[in-house]
C-alpha positions, 0 to 999 in steps of 0.5 A: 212242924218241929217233928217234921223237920227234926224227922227230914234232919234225922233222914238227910244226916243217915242219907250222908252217912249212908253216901259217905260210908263206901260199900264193902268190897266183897265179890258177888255171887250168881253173877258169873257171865261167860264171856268166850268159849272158855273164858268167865268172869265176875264183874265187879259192880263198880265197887271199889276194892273189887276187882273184875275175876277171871276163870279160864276152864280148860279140859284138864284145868282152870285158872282164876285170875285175881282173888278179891280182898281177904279170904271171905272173897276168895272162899266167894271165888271158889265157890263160883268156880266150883259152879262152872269147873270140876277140874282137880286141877287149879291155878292162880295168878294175879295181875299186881300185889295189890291187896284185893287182887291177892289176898283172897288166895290165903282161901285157896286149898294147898292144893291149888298152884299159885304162879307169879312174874318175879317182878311181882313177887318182888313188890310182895317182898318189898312192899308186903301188904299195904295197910292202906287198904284196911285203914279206908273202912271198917269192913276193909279191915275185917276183911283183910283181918289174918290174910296173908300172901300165898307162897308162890309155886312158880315164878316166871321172868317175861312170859309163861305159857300154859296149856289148860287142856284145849286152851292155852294162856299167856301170862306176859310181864312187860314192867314199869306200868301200875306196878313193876309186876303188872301181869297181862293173861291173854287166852289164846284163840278166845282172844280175850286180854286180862289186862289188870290196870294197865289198860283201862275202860274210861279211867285215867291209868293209875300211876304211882311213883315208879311208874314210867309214861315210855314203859306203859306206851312200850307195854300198849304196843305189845299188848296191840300185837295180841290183837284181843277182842276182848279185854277185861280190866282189873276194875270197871267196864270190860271193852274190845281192842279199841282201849289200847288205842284210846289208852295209848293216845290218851298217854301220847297227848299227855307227854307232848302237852307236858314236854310243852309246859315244862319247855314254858319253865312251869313247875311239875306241880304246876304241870300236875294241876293243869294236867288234871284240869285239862283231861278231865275237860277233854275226858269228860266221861272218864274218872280219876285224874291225869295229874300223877300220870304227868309227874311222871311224863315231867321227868321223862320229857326235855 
């Protein structure tokens, strides 16, 4: 009977070792999917760290979208490219500086044009690469080991445009989202709307500390005018124009609910706690929390 039982206790403790260890974010391979006439993507797994790749194959180039974390991802993303495009020409950008949305392209050849929103690079320039990444997991930290950012080759202000041969894509900045360089691509004519974290499928939007509640509700009405079909955000589930809606009134219910608590004299942490309680009581399906998103609206509102 002691064997037994010191056998279950061997088997649960490597059970939540095992749970309690997060996979290793690398990019998939072989599980490329078309998604509309131009557009790829390799999804990501529901593994945190990785991002969802886009590849837009055009008749005379391609473009990738988000690179994975290090350049064992990005040697990953180029091998998929590879697969589906032999175009000589290759371009890259990012929908923020976050470590697994750049670094993988520290594998890209010189060759390949990096393009990037000013606004991005200057977050690359302030912040650099964020140690926080490579301190959750030994993997983490393997992975990130000698990467650094690419130089860019062309900065853009609000909106650039680019014609890959019988496609043409919108890089569009529109500021004070996740990150003051947020980057949407929007493929015209698939009507397919990379999104990075500025729209989400079922997550609460990740605010950080310069983040504005007025400037995302601003960045979900134009990306409304776009009118996407499909939209592919930068982690998690992809979804059609529906998401803008349900982002947008999801930051609309949070504003008034926090306009009226700071209007009762409750604090903003106060205001933070029964933001996180109340959302995920009213969205029950979604994961994160609302309680940065209110900090945020707390300094906005009267």
């Amino acid at each position: 009977m002691q064997i037994i039982n010191n056998g279950l206790l061997v088997a649960g403790v490597a059970l939540l070792l095992q749970q309690a260890t997060p996979p290793t974010p690398l990019i998939r391979e072989n599980v490329t999917a078309k998604i509309s006439g131009h557009v790829y993507v390799i999804p990501d797994g529901n593994v945190g760290g990785v991002p969802n790749v886009g590849i837009i194959v055009g008749s005379k180039g391609t473009l990738v979208v988000d690179t994975g974390l290090g350049p064992r991802n990005g040697q990953t993303v180029l091998r998929e490219v590879g697969k589906i495009s032999s175009n000589a020409e290759l371009l890259v950008v990012a929908t923020h500086f976050h470590s697994e949305h750049t670094l993988g392209e520290s594998a890209f050849p010189a060759s390949a044009k990096v393009i990037r929103a000013r606004a991005l690079q200057q977050d690359i320039d302030e912040f650099g690469i964020q140690p926080n990444f490579a301190t959750r997991s030994a993997a983490n930290a393997e992975l990130m080991k000698d990467a650094t950012f690419r130089r860019a080759d062309e900065l853009f202000d609000k909106e650039k445009t680019l014609d890959l041969g019988g496609v043409r894509v919108r890089l569009l900045w529109y500021g004070g989202t996740h990150t003051n360089g947020d980057t949407l691509i929007f493929v015209e004519g698939d009507n397919v709307l990379f999104a990075g974290d500025v729209i989400m499928n079922r997550r609460f939007l990740a605010f950080s500390a310069r983040s504005s509640v007025q400037a995302w509700l601003r960045s979900l009405e134009e990306a409304a005018r776009l009118r996407p079909a499909r939209i592919v955000p930068s982690h998690g589930e992809m979804g059609d124009g529906t998401l803008i809606e349900a982002d947008r009134t999801y930051l609309q219910i949070l504003q008034s609910r926090v306009r009226e608590l700071k209007r009762e004299g409750k604090t903003v942490e106060q205001i933070a706690d029964t933001a996180t309680t109340e959302f995920r009581a009213k969205y029950p399906d979604w994961t994160g929390n609302a309680g940065a998103a209110a900090r945020a609206a707390y300094n906005e509102v009267n």
